[in-house]
N, C-alpha and C positions, 0 to 999 in steps of 0.2 A: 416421213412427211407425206400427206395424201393430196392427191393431185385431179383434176379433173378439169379436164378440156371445155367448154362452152361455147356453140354453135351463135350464140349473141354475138351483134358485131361488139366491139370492148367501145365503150362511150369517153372513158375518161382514167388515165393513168395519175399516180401521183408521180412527181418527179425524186427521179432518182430511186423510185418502187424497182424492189429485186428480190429474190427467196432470201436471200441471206440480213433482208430489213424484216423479216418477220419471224420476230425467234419464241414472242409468244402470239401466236397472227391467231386472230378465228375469219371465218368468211361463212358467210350463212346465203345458200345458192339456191337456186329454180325459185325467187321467192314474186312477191306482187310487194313494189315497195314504192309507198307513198314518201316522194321525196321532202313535199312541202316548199320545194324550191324550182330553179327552172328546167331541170330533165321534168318535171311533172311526175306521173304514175308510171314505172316500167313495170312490163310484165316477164316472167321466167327470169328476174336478172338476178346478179347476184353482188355482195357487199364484202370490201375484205377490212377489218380492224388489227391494225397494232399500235402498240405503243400509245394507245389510250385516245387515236383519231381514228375515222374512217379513210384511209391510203387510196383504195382503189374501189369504184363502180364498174362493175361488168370491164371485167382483163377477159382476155383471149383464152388465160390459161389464170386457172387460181391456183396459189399454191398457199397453203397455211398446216400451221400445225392442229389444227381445229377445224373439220369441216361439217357447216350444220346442210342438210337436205330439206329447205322448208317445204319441200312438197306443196307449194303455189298458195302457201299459206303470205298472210301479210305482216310488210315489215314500214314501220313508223320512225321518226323519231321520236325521240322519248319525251312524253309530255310534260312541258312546263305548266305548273299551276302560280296562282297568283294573289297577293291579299288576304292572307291570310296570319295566324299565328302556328304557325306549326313548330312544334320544337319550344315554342316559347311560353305555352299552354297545354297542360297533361289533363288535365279535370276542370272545366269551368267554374265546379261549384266551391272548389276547393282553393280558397285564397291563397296556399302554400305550393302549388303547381303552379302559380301564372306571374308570368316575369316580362310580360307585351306592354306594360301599361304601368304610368305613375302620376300620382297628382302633379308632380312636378316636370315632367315632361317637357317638354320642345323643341325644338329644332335639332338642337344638338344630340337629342335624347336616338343613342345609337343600343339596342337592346341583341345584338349577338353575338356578345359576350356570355349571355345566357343560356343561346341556343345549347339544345340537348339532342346529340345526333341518336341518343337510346330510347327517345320517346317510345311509345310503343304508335302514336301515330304514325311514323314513317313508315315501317314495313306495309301498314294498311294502305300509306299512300303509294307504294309501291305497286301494289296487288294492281292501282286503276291504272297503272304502266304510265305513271311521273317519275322522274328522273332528276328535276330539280324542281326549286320553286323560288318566289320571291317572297320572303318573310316581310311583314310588317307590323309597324308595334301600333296599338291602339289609342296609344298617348296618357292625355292629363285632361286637365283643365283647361290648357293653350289650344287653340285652332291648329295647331302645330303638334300633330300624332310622333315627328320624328322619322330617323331614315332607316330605308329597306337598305337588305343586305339579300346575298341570291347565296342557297344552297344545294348540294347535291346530295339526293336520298342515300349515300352509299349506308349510312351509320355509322361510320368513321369518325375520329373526333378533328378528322381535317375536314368535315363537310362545308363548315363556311368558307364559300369561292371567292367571295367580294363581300367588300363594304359598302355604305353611303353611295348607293342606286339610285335611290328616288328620296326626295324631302316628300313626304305626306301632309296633305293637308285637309284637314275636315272642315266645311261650310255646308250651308242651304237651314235647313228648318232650326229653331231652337225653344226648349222648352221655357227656359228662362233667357230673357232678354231678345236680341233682335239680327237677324240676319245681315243688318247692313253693318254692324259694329263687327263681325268676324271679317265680312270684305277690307270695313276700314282699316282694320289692324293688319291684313295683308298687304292689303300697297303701302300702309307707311312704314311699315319692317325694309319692303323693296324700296323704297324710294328712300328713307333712312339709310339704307349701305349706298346705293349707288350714288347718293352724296357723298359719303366719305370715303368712295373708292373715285371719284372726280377729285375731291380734295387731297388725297394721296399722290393721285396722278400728278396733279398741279403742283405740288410739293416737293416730291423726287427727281422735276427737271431744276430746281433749284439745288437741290441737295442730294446726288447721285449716292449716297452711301446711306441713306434714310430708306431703312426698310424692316417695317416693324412687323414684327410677327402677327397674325389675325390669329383670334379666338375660333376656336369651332363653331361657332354658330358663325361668326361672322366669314370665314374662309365657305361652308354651306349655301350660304347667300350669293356671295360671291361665284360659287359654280351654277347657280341658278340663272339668276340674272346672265352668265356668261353663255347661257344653253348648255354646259355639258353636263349640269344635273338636272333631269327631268323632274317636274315638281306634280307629284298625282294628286289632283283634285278631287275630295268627293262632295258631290253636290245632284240634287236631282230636276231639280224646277227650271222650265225652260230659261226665264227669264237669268235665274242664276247662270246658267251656261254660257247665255249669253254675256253677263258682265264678266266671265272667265275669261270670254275669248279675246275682250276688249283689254282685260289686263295680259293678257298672252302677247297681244299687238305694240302696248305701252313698253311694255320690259325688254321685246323678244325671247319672249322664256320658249322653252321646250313643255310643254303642255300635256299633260294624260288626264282625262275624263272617266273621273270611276263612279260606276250605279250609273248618274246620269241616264233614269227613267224616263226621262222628258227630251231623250237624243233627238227622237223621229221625230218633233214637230223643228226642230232646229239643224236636221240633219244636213242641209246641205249648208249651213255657214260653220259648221264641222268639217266636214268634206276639203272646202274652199281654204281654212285654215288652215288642213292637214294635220288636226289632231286626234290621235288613236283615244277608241273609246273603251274601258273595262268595265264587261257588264256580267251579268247573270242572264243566262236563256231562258230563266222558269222566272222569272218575277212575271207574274199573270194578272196582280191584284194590288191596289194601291196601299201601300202601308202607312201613308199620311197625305196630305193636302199638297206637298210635293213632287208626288208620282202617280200622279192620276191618269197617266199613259202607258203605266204597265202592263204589258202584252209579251205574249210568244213568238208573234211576228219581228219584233223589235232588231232582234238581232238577223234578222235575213234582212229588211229595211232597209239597216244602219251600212248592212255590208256593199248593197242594192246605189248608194245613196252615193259610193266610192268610200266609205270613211271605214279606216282599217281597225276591226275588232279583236279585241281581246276575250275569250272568252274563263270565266271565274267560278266558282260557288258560292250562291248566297247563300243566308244563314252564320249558322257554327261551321265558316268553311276549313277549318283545321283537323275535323271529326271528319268532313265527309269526301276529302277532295277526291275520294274513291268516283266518286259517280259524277266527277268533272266529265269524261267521255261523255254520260248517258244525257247528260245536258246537250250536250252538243248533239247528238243526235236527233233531240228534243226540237232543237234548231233548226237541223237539216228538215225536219218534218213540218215545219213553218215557215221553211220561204229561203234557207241560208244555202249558200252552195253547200257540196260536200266535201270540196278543194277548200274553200274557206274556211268548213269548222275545224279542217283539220291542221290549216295554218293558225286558226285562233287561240289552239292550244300549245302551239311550237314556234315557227317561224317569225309571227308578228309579237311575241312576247320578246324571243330573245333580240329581234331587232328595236324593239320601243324600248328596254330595257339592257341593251350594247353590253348582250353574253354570249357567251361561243355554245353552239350549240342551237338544237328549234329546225334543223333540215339535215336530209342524209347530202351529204356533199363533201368532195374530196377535201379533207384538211381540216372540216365540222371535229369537233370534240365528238368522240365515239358514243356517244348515248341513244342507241336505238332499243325496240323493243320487238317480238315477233309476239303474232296475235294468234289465235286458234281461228280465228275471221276476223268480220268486218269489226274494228274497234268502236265502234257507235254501237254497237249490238249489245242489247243482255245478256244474248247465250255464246256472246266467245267471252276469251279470254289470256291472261297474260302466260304465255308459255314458254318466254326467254328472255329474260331481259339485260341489259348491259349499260353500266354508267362506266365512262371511263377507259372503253373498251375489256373491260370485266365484267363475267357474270357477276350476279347477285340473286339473292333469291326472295321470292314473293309473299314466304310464309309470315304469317302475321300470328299475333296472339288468339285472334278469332279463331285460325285452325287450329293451335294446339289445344286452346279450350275443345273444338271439335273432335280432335282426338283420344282427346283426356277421358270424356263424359260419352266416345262410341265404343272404343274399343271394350274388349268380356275381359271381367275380372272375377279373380277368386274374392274379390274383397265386396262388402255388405253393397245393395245397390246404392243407398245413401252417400256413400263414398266416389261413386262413378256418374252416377244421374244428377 
C-alpha cells in the first residue's frame, strides 16, 4: 500500500474512514480541484475514492491502493450533460437507430428501456469528461415528449440509474395550429387529475379500504402537481414564460425552463420564482419569431440575474455533447462567472434533477475527472476519468478510426488511408 504524508491541513474526514475501508481505494494528490460545492477551489489538495464515493478530502495522511500524482493539474467532477437523446439515437438519418420518439407518445411514454449503453456515442461523450446525463425522449404528437431517465457513461448494461426525472413538455411556437391550445391542454390534464385526486381524498375518508391503483400517466401527474417530479418546459417567447410561471404558482409544480431564449427580458420573475433555467451558451441568432433575444450574454445575465443555469448543447446534442465544456467557456468569455459554468455543468443539474453526484464532496457518488488544464480550454484535455470510483477510458471510435488509417502498413495504401 503507498503512503504519502500532506503538509494540508485535512478539511474533511469521512466517518469511520481507516486503511483497512480502502481495499480497492485510488486518491489522486497535489491536484487544483474545483469542488463545485462549498470548500470552493482547493489548491495542492488531494481526493481519496472507494467503494464507488469520494471517503476523504485532504486527510493528513492518504493511504490508498492507488496513488495518482496530479502534479497541480485539475480535478472536476464529472460533468452532467442534459436534453438530449443519447443512447436512444445512433444515426439520425437512419429510422432504424432512433427509439427517443413515437407518434404516440405521452406522458407516460418512458423510452429507457431502449437505452443502448454500446452506442458509440458514449465513449465520445466521454472524451468531453461527462460522466452522466439526462436522456430525454422527443415524444409524439402530444405536447407531452415523456419522462427523462439519468444515466452513467460507464457502458455497462446497468447504466440506467433512474427512472421518471422529469415529465417533459414541449410549448411556445407551432407550425400548425395555435400556441394557446398546447397551454390549454396542459392545465386541463393538471387540473383534470388534481380533481380526481380531491375526489379520491374525499372518498377514502368515507371508505378507509378504497384504494385504487393509478395508471402511469395518472400516478406521473400526480408526482407533478405533488412537486416531487420536476416538469421541464420548453418554450422560448417571453410572454410564454411568463404564463409558465403563472401555471407553476397555480399547481405548485417544481418548474425547469428549457431554451427559454427570451429568459433575460423576464429574468428576474425567474429569479423571484426560483426556477432553474436549461439553455444553450451559443444560441447567438434567432431561429424563429420566438427567440428574437438570442445572445451569448444570456447565460452570464441569467446567472447575474440570481436564476440558477443549466448549461446544454443545442443542436444534434447527442452527437456533440463533446463540446458541452467549450460552450461554457464560450460563456465565461461573455459575462458568466467561471465558478458558475462550472456548477452549470455539475452541481445545479444534479440538484434541479435530485442525483447523487455534480460536486467533489465527502459521501458524492465518486464521479470525478482529472484535466490536462483548465477544462473550458481547447487544448487540455481528459486524462483520467472515474465513474463510480473506477477508471474508465476515453477511447472513442474517432481514435481507433485514427489509428487504423495512421499507423505503416504492408497492405495497399487504399486499405489504410
Amino acid at each position: 500500500m503507498k503512503k504519502m504524508t500532506l503538509s494540508t491541513l485535512a478539511l474533511v474526514m469521512g466517518a469511520g474512514f481507516s486503511a483497512s475501508a480502502l481495499a480497492q481505494s485510488i486518491a489522486i494528490t497535489n491536484a487544483t480541484v474545483h469542488t463545485a460545492g462549498e470548500l470552493g477551489v482547493l489548491k495542492s489538495a488531494s481526493i481519496v475514492l472507494n467503494d464507488g464515493k469520494i471517503v476523504a478530502i485532504n486527510p493528513a495522511t492518504v493511504e490508498a491502493d492507488t496513488v495518482i500524482d496530479a502534479q497541480g493539474q485539475v480535478v472536476t467532477p464529472g460533468l452532467i450533460s442534459s436534453m438530449n437523446q443519447l443512447g436512444l439515437v445512433e444515426v439520425g438519418a437512419v429510422a432504424r437507430s432512433r427509439d427517443a420518439g413515437d407518434d404516440k407518445a405521452g406522458i407516460d411514454f418512458d423510452p429507457s428501456s431502449a437505452f443502448n449503453p454500446l452506442s458509440t456515442l458514449v465513449p465520445y461523450a466521454r472524451k468531453g469528461g461527462i460522466t452522466q446525463d439526462i436522456v430525454t425522449p422527443y415524444g409524439g404528437d402530444s405536447i407531452f415528449a415523456g419522462l427523462a431517465s439519468v444515466v452513467d457513461l460507464t457502458g455497462e448494461f446497468d447504466s440506467v440509474t433512474a427512472t421518471k426525472k422529469a415529465l417533459v413538455v414541449k410549448l411556445g411556437a407551432e407550425s400548425k395550429g395555435s400556441r394557446a391550445m398546447s397551454f390549454k391542454t396542459l392545465v386541463e390534464k393538471l387540473e383534470g387529475q388534481q380533481t380526481k385526486l380531491d375526489k379520491q381524498k374525499a372518498e377514502k375518508k368515507k371508505d378507509e379500504k378504497k384504494d385504487d391503483k393509478p395508471s402511469v400517466e395518472e400516478q406521473v401527474l400526480t408526482d407533478v402537481l405533488a412537486g416531487k417530479l420536476p416538469m421541464v418546459a420548453y418554450s422560448n417567447r417571453a410572454s410564454d414564460l411568463i404564463h409558465l410561471l403563472k401555471i407553476k404558482a397555480d399547481f405548485n409544480l417544481n418548474l425547469v425552463l428549457w431554451g427559454a431564449n427570451d429568459a433575460v427580458l423576464v429574468a428576474d420573475k425567474i429569479a423571484a420564482a426560483k426556477v432553474p433555467v436549461i439553455m444553450s451558451a451559443m444560441e447567438n441568432l434567432p431561429g424563429d419569431f420566438d427567440s428574437m433575444h438570442a445572445h451569448l450574454e444570456n447565460a452570464g445575465k441569467l446567472e447575474k440575474a440570481g436564476v440558477k443555469v443549466l448549461l446544454t448543447v443545442g443542436g444534434d446534442a447527442s452527437h456533440n455533447m463533446y463540446q458541452m465544456r467549450f460552450d461554457a467557456g464560450n460563456a465565461v468569455s461573455n459575462g458568466m462567472s467561471y465558478d458558475g459554468a462550472i456548477k452549470s455543468m455539475t452541481a445545479n443539474v444534479a440538484e434541479v434533477f435530485g442525483i447523487n453526484g455534480g460536486k467533489v464532496a465527502v459521501g458524492q457518488k465518486a464521479d470525478v475527472v482529472l484535466w490536462s488544464g483548465d477544462p473550458l480550454e481547447l487544448s487540455s484535455s481528459v486524462v483520467k476519468m472515474f465513474i463510480n470510483g473506477k477508471e474508465v477510458s476515453t477511447e472513442s471510435r474517432h481514435d481507433k478510426l485514427r489509428d487504423r488509417y495512421m499507423k505503416k502498413s504492408d497492405m495497399p495504401v487504399a486499405y489504410t488511408k
